[in-house]
MIFIMI-683688 format. One record per residue (C-alpha): residue in one letter; z, x, y. Coordinates in Angstrom, 1 decimal, decimal comma, padded with zeros to 4 digits. Last residue first. Layout:
<sites>
['a' [Z X Y]],
...
</sites>
This chain:
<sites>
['x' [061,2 -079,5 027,0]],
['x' [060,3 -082,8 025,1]],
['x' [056,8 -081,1 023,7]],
['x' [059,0 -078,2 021,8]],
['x' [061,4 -080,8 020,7]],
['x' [059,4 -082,8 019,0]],
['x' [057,4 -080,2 017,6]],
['x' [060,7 -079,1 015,9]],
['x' [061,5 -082,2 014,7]],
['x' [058,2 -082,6 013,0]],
['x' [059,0 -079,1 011,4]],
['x' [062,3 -080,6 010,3]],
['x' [060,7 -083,6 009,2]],
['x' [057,8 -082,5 006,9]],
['x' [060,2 -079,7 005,6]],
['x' [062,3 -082,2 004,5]],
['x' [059,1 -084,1 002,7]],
['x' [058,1 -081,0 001,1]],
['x' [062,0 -080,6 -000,3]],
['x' [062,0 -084,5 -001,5]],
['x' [058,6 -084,0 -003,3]],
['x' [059,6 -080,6 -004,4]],
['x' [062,7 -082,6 -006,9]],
['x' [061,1 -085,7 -007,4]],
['x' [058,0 -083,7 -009,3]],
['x' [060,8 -081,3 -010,9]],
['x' [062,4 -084,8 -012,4]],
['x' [059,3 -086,1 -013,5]],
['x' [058,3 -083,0 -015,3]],
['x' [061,9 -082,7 -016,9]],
['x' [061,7 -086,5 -018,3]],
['x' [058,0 -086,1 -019,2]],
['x' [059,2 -082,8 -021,4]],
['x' [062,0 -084,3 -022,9]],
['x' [060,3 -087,8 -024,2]],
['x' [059,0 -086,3 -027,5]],
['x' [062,4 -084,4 -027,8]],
['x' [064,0 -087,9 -028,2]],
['x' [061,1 -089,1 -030,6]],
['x' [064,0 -090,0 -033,2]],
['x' [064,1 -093,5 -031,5]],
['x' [066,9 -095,7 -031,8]],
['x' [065,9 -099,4 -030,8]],
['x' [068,0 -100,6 -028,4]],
['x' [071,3 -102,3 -027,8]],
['x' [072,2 -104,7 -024,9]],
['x' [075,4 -104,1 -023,3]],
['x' [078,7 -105,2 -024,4]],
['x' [080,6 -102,6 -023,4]],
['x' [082,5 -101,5 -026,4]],
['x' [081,3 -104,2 -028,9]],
['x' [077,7 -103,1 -028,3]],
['x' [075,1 -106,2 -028,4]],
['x' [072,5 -107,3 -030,8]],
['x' [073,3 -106,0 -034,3]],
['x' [071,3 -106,9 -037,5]],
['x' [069,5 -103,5 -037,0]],
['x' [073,1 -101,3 -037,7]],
['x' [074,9 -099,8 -034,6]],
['x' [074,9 -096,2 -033,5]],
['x' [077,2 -095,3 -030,2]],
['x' [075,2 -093,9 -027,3]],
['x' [078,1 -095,5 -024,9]],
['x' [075,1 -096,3 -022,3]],
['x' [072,4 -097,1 -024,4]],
['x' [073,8 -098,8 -027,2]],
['x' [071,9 -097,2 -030,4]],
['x' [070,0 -099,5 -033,3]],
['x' [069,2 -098,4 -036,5]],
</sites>
């Protein structure tokens, strides 16, 4: 079985492309849940990354401004 991945519509093996959008199909894994986990972990990782890095540059732009005074 063989899934489109943007319109998620369910095509047979022999197919190649979807005949909605015409993208490439892929192989339809029932691991889904498998992949949940990694997915969420990433996500939270990108997620404090970006807030540490704010607080990296706000605190730098403090400094900045204390030695400019």
């Amino acid at each position: 079985m063989k899934i489109c991945p943007i319109c998620k519509v369910k095509y047979a093996d022999e197919a190649e492309f979807c005949a909605k959008c015409k993208a490439v199909l892929i192989e339809d894994t029932a691991d889904k849940d498998a992949e949940t986990p990694l997915d969420r972990r990433r996500l939270i990782t990108a997620i404090l990354s970006t807030i540490a890095f704010m607080a990296f540059v706000a605190g730098l732009y403090y400094v900045v401004g204390l030695l400019t005074r």
